[in-house]
C-alpha positions as CSV (number, residue, x, y, z in Angstrom):
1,X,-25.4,11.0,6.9
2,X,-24.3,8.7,4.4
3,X,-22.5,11.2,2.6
4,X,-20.2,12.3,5.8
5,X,-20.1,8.8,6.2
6,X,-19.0,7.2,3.9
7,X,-16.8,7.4,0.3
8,X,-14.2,7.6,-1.4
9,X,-11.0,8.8,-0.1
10,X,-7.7,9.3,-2.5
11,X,-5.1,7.5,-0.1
12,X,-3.5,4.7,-0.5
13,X,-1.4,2.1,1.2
14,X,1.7,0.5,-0.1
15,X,4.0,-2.5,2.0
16,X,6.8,-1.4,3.4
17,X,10.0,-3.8,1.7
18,X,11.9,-3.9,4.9
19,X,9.1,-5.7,6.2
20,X,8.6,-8.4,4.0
21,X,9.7,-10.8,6.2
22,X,7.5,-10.1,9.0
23,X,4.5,-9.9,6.7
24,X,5.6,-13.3,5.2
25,X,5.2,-14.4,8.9
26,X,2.1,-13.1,9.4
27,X,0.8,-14.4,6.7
28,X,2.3,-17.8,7.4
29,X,0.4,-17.5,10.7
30,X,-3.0,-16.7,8.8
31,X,-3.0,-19.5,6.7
32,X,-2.5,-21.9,9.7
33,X,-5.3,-20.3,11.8
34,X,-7.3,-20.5,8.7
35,X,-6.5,-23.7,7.7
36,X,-7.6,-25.2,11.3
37,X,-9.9,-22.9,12.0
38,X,-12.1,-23.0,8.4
39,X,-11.2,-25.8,6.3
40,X,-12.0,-28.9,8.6
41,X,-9.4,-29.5,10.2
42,X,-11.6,-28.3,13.2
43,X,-15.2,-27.5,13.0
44,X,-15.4,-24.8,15.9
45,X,-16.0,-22.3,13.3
46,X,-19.0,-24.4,11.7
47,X,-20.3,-25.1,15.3
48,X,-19.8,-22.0,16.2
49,X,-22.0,-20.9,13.5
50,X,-24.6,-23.2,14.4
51,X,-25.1,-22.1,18.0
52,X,-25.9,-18.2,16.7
53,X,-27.9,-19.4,14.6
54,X,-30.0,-21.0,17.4
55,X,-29.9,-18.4,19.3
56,X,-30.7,-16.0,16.8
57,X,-34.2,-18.3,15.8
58,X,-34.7,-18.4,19.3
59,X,-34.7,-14.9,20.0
60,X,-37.3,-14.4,17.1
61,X,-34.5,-12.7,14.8
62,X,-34.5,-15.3,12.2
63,X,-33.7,-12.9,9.4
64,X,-29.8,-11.9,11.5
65,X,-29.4,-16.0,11.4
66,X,-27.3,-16.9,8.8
67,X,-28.8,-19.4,6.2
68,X,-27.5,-23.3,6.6
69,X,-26.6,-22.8,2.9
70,X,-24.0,-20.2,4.0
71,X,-20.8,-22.4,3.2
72,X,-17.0,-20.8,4.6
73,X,-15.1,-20.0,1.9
74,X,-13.4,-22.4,-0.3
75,X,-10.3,-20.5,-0.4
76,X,-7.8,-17.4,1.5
77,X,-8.9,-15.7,-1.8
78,X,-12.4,-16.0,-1.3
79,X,-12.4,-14.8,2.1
80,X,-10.5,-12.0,1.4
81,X,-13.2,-11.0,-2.0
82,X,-16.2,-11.9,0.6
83,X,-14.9,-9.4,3.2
């Protein structure tokens, strides 16, 4: 199953120039959201976080909770290498 799953394929995927702009947007965007959403200007993400791992503990499924030592990453870059 893994095999028809999953692999290797030989494609890939290159920006399209005339769309520079709209990606610099985009990315623009990103960086806001991420900037308020996981480096402190707001902690929703952190209490967010918090509450499934409540729920999780509560529901007996401690090993889905995420660890308290499970930091957000420091950087876009980061993210991105996590993900």
């Amino acid at each position: 199953a893994a095999r028809q799953m999953g692999g290797l394929k030989d494609v890939s995927y290159r920006p399209n120039a005339a769309h520079v702009p709209v990606y610099e947007q985009l990315f623009a965007e990103y960086r806001t959201l991420y900037a308020y959403f996981g480096r402190g200007e707001n902690d929703v993400m952190k209490r967010l976080r918090a509450l499934r791992r409540e729920v999780l503990l509560a529901q007996g499924k401690a090993d889905e909770a995420p660890s308290d030592s499970a930091a957000l990453p420091d950087t876009i870059e980061q993210s991105a290498l996590d993900h």
